[in-house]
C-alpha positions as CSV (number, residue, x, y, z in Angstrom):
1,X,65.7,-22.7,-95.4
2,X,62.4,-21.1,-94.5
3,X,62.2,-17.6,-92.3
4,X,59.7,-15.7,-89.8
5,X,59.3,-12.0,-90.1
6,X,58.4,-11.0,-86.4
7,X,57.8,-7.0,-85.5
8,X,59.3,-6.5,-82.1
9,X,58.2,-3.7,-80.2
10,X,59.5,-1.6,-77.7
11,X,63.4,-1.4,-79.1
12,X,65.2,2.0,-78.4
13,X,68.5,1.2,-79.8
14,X,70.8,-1.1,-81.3
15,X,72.2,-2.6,-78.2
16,X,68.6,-4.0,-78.1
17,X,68.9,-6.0,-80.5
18,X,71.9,-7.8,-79.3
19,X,70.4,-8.4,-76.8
20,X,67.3,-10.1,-78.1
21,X,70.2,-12.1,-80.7
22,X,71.9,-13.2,-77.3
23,X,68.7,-14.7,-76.2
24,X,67.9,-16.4,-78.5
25,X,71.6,-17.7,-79.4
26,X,71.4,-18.9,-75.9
27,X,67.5,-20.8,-76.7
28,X,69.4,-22.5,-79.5
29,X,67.7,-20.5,-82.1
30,X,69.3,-18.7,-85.2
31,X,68.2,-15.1,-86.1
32,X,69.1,-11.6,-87.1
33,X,67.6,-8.6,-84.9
34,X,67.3,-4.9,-86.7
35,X,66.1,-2.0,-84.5
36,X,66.0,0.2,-87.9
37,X,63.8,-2.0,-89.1
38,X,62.0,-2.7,-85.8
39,X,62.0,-6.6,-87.2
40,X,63.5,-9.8,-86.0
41,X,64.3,-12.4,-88.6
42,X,64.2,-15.9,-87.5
43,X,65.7,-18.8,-89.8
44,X,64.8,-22.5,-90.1
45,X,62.7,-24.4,-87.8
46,X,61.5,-23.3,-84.4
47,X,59.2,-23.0,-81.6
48,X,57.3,-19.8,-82.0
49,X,56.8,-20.4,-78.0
50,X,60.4,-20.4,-77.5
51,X,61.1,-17.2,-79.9
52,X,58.2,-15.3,-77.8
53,X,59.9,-16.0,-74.4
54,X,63.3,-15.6,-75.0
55,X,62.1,-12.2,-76.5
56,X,60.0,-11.3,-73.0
57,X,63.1,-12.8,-71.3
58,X,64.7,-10.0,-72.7
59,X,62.8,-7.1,-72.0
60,X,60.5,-6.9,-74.8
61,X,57.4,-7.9,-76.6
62,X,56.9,-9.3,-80.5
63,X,53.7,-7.5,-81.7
64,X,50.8,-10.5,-82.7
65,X,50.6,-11.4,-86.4
């Protein structure tokens, strides 16, 4: 199953994370969120669109790669 690395900035704490998770749970789209490692893992097939909003939906930004 293939996976994007995305850097998400702006996290102050774990409950962040959750947050972007719930997000993106709710856009249909599988992932894992760390705020130690600043990172948000995003498995299989998606819509990099859809990953960015449901991020700024949430309150924060993914830095550009």
């Amino acid at each position: 199953m293939a996976k994007k690395i995305y850097k998400v900035l702006n996290m102050d704490c774990a409950s962040c994370a959750l947050l972007i998770e719930a997000e993106l749970e709710d856009a249909g789209i599988a992932c894992k969120c760390s705020y130690a490692k600043q990172i948000l893992e995003v498995e299989g097939e998606h819509d990099e669109k859809k990953v960015h909003e449901a991020v700024q939906k949430a309150g924060y930004e993914l830095a550009l790669t």
